[in-house]
N, C-alpha and C positions, 0 to 999 in steps of 0.2 A: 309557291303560288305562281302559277307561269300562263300566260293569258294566251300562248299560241299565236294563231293565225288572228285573233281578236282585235290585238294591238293593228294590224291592218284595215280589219274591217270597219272598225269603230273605234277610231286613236281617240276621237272626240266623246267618247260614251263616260260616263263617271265609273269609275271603278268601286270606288267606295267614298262613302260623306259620313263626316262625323256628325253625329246626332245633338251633339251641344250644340256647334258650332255654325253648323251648315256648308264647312267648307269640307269643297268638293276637289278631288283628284282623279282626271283623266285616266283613262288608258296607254295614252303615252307617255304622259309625266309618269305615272306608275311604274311603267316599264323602263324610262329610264333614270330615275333612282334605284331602284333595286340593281341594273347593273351596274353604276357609280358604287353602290356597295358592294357586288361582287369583284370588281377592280380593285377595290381597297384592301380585301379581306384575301383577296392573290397578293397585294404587296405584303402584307403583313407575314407573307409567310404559308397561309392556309390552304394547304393541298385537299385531294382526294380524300375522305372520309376523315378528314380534320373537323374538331368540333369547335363554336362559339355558342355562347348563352347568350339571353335576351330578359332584362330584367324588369321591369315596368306594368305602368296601369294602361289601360288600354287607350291609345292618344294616334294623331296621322301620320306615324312613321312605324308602327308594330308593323304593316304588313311589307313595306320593304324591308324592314328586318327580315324578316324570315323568306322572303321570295329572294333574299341574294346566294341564301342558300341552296335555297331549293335549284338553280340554277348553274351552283359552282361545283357540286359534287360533296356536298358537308354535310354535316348533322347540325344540327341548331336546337337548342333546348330553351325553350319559353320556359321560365321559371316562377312560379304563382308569386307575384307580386306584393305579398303580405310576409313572406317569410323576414326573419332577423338576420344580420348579418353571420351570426355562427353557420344558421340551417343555410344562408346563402353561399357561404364560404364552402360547406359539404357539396352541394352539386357542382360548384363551380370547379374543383378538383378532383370530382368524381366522374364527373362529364371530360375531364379534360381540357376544357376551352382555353383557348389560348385568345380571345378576343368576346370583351364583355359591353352588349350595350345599354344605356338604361336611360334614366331621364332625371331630369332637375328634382322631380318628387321624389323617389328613391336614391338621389343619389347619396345623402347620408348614410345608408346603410349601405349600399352597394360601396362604398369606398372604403367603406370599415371591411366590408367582407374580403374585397380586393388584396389587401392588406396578408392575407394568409393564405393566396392563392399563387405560387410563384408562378405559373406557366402563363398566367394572363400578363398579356403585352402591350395592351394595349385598351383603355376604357373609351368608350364614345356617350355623350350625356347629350340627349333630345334636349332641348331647349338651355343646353349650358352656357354658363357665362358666370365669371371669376371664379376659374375653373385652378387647382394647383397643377403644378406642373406634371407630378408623377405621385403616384401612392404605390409606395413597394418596388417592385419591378416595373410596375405599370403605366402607361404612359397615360397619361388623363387628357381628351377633346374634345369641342364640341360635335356633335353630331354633322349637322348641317354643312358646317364651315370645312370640316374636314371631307365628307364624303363627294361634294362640290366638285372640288379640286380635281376628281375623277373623269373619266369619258363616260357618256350615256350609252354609249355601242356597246352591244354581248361581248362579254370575253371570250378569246377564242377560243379555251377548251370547257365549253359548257357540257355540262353531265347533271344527270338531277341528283341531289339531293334529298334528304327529309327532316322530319324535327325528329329527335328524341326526348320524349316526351319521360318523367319521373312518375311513378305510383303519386298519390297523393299525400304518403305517411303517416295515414292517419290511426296504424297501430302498428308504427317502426319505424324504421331507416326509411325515405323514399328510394325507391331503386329505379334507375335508368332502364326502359326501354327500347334494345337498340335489334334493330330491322339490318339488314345486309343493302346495301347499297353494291351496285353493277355495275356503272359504268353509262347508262342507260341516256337517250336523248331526254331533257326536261322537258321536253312537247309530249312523250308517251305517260297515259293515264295509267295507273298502278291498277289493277286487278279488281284491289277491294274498290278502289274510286271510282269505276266504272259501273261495277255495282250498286253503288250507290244512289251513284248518280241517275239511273232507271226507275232503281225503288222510290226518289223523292221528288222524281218526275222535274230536275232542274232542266233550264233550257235557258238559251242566251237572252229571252226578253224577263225577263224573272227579274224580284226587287226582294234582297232577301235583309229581314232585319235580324241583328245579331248582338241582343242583350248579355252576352256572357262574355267572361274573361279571353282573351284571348291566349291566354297562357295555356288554356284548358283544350283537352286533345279534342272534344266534339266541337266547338266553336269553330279549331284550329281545321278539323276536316273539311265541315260545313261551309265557311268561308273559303277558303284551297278552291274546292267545287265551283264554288259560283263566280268565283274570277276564271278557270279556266272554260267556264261555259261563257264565259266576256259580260256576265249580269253586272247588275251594281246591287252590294252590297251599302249596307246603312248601319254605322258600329255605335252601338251607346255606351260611353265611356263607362255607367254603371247602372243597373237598371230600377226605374221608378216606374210602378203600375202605371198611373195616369198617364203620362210620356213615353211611354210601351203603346199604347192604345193609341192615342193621338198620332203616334210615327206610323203608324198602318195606316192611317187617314191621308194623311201628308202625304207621303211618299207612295200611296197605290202598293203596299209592301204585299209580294205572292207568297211568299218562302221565310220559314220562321225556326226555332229550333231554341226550346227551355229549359227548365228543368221543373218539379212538383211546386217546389215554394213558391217560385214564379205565379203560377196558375191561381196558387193560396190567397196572394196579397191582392190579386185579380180581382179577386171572387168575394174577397170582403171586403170591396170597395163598396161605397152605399151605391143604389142603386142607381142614381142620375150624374156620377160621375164611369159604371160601366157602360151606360147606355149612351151615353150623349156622342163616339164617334163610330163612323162609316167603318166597319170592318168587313167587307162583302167583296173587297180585292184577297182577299186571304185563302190562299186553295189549299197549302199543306203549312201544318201545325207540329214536328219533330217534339218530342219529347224524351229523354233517358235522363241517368246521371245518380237516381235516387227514386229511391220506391214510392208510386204516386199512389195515396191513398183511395181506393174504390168513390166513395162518393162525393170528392171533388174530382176527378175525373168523370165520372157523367155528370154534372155540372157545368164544367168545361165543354161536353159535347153536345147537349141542352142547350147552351150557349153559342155555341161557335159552330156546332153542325158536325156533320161525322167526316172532318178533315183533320181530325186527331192522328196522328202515327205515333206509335212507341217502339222503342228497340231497346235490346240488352247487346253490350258487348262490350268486354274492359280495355283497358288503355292500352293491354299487351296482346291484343287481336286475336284471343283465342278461338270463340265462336263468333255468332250473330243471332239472334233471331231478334221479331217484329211482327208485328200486329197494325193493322188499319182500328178503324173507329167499330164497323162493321165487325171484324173478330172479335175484336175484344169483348165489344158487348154483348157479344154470346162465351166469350170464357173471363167473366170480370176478373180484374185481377193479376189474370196473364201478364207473361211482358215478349208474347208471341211463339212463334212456331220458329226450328231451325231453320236458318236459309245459307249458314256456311259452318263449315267445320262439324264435325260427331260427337255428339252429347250422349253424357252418362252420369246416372245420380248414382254414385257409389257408398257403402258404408267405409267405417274408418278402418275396413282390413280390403277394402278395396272391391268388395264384393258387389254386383248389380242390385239394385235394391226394388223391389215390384212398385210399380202405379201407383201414384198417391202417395206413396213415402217420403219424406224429406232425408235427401243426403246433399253430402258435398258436389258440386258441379262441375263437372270433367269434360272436358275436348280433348278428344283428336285435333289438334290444329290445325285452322282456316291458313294463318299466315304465320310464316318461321318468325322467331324471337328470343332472345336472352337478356337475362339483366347484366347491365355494366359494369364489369368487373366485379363480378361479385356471382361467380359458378356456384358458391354453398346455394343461395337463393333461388337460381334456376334449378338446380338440382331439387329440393324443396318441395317446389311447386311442380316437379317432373315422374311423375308415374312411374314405379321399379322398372319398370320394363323398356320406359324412355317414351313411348307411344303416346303417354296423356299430358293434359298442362291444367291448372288449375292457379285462382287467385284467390281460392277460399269461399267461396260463396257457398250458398246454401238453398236446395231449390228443390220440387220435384213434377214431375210431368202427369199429364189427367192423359183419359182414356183418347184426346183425340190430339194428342203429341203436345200440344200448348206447355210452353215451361212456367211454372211460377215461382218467383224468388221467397224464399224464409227470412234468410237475414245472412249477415256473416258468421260464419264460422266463428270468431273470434268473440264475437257478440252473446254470444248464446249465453242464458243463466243456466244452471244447475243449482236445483232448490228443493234440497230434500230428494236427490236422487229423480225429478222430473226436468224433461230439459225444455226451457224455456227461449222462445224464440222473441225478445223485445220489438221485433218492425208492426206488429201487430196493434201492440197498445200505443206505439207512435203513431200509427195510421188514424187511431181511433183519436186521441187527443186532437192532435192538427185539427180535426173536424168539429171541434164546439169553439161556437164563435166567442170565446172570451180568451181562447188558446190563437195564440201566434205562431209559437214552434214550440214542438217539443223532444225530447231525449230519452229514452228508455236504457239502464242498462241493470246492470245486479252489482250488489254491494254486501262487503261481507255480514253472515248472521248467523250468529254460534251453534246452533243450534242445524236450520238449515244449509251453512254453507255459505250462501248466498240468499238474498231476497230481493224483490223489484223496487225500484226505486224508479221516480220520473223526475226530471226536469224541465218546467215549464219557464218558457217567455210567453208571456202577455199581451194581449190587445192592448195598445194607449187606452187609458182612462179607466184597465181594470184594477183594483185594489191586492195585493198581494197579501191574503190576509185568512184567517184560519175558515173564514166562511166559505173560500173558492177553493182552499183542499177539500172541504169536506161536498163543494157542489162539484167537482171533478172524478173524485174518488167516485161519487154517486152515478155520476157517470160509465165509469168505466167498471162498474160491478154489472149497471145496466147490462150493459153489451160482451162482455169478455168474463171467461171461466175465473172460478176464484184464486188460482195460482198466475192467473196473467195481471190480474189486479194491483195496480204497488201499491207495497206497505206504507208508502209515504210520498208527498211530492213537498219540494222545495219551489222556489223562482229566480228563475237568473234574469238581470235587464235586459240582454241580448248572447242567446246562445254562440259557439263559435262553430257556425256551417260556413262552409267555405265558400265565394262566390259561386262557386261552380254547381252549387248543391248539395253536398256531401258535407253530412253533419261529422265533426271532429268532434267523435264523443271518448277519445282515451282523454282527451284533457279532462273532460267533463269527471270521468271515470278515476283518474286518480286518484281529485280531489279525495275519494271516497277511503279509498285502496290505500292512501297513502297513510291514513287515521288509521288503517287497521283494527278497527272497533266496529259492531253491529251499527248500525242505524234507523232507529224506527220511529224516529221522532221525527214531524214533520216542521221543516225549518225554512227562514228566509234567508237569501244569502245573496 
């Protein structure tokens, strides 16, 4: 995050305000913390394409975290702030980091994970105090107190850096995403960011608010963007419908960026807590991350106007594409037309598959990529020939190029030799107002293989109870073919999606897998 010529124009502009708090940070303070951390992180040792990690909830020091980077010539890896210290221990020595920062909320688990990370040298903790002296190798301090100590002036051999950002892991290892770094001045925009930056119509008077994780690589772009355009961003340490909507009011916010759930808890708020604030500063509305079901999306644009944008593109930069409000609602569904890299739906011998087929999702490559140390899995995902990349997905294109997503690869049921796409009957649940969130996946059934199964979370005050399987079930016979139907639904209190959107359904899924027995009894659990 490198504000340019900004820091001149406007030292006094706000860079970003925390949303709890109110408190606010300049363009120059901004700029000179992050270099006070880029000072530190030279003395520590950290050269040219050296990595550190960043551990934590979203609070007023994530974004110099990662702007010392981006600055010194590093990789920096935002690590989703919920993992346990084993999963944190695995990136932190996967990534390589030799320097871990985190905060007084995490620090518990960040010092257990420390503990089996020898090449970290050194832990910094946001808001620390009766800190021990060292865990492991590692030297333990506070944040503040330490990076002070530093000059605010650029180091003298600034180069940009980036984050490397991890897969989500949500059916394996997470694996490191790492970009080639050049040598390049940190004032020049990167290719895809430039792009971007056109398509979401950012400009330096813009007020963008930013309800999601910052650990999460769209946030992490999104935000990047609007400090280098000199905006002010507005971070909400976690997002709550009503105070999503209220922060548009307050702060005049132009530029926004969700994900579907978001939209969900939106929209089944009763109707004189959606209506009661000004949202008429609002020009663009970003959306990706998770398949936004058809009719709370035009609900959303019913609502809020046709400033809706959606895109597809995964964390390892294969393609792109995106849709306005205007496309989409001539191809519902969609999640846009190409706008980088060469798409191909292929079958599983690799063959072109005709119009309207569902195959796996293939690029040519928009931007070069590998995973971290770990060639089996680049390989994997890399086309015989070398030429394609893929993350599994599943998709196929209509007669006027429009891509639409199926589901993952991984996901998919097999049931009696029909293969079953689960995004569908999730689509369809999220949308009766007694469903919260839900989870589709296949569970074994002796006979079939496998069979559908759903996982419901609820609306506060509904009753989990044999009368709402059987009004759901009814439901979804309504609307969906008798093999899309599941054989049963259960209720979890709070599924595990991740802040970011993306439901974590192998947990959900082993539960299932791990009994190795049919299931067709419908249960509370």
């Amino acid at each position: 995050m490198y504000a340019g010529d900004y820091l001149t124009k406007h030292p006094d502009r706000a860079a970003f305000v925390m949303a709890s708090t109110g408190e606010t940070v300049s363009y120059a303070e901004f700029e000179g913390r992050a270099n006070q951390l880029a000072h530190l992180l030279r003395s520590e040792g950290l050269e040219f394409r050296d990595h550190y990690s960043v551990y934590m909830e979203n609070n007023s020091r994530y974004l110099e975290s990662c702007a010392a980077g981006d600055r010194a010539g590093l990789y920096y890896t935002c690590v989703n702030s919920y993992l346990t210290a084993e999963e944190l221990a695995y990136i932190i020595q996967n990534s390589e980091s030799k320097v871990l920062i985190t905060s007084k909320s995490r620090m518990e688990v960040a010092l257990e994970a420390v503990k089996e990370c020898p090449n970290v040298v050194l832990t910094l903790v946001v808001d620390g105090e009766d800190l021990p002296d060292t865990v492991g190798m590692s030297r333990v301090q506070d944040f503040v107190s330490t990076v002070s100590a530093f000059p605010s002036e650029p180091i003298a051999d600034e180069m940009a850096g980036t984050a490397m950002l991890y897969s989500s892991g949500t059916t394996g290892r997470p694996k490191g995403i790492i970009r080639p770094l050049t040598g390049d001045s940190p004032d020049q925009m990167a290719p895809l960011f430039a792009f971007l930056n056109g398509l979401w119509k950012y400009s330096e008077d813009m007020v963008y608010l930013s309800p999601a994780p910052l650990y999460h690589s769209a946030p992490q772009a999104a935000v990047n963007l609007a400090i280098r355009n000199g905006a002010t961003v507005v971070i909400m340490e976690r997002f709550d419908p009503v105070r999503y909507l209220q922060l548009i009011e307050e702060y005049s916010v132009t530029h926004s960026q969700l994900v579907p759930t978001m939209f969900s808890r939106m929209l089944k708020l009763p109707e004189e807590e959606r209506t009661r604030f000004d949202l008429s500063s609002l020009e663009v509305a970003v959306h990706a991350a998770a398949p936004c079901p058809v009719p709370v999306k035009e609900e959303m644009i019913e609502w809020w106007g046709p400033i809706i944008d959606e895109y597809y593109g995964a964390t390892e930069g294969l393609g792109f594409t995106a849709c306005n409000s205007e496309e989409w609602l001539a191809h519902k569904g969609s999640v846009g037309k190409v706008l980088l890299g060469d798409l191909h739906i292929l079958d599983d011998e690799m063959n072109p598959l005709p119009m309207g087929v569902p195959g796996t999702i293939w690029f040519k490559t928009a931007t070069e990529f590998e995973y971290h140390n770990d060639s089996e899995k680049t390989a994997e995902s890399t086309s015989p020939d070398g030429t394609m990349t893929t993350v599994g997905d599943v998709g196929y294109v209509d007669e006027d190029n429009f891509l639409y997503l199926t589901d993952r690869k991984t996901f998919m049921i097999i049931s009696g030799g029909v293969n079953i796409y689960p995004q569908e009957t999730e689509n369809l649940l999220i949308t009766h107002p007694k469903v919260a969130d839900a989870a589709v996946f296949g569970v074994p059934n002796q006979d079939l293989g496998e069979e559908v199964k759903a996982v419901v979370q609820l609306m506060p005050g509904t009753e989990p109870n044999e009368e709402t399987v059987a009004e759901l079930m009814a439901f979804c016979a309504e609307h969906l073919s008798r093999q899309k139907v599941p054989r049963s639904i259960d209720f979890d209190p709070e599924l595990p999606r991740l802040p970011t959107g993306k439901l974590y359904k192998r947990v959900l899924r082993d539960r299932y897998w791990g009994e190795a027995r049919s299931q067709t009894a419908s249960r509370i659990v």
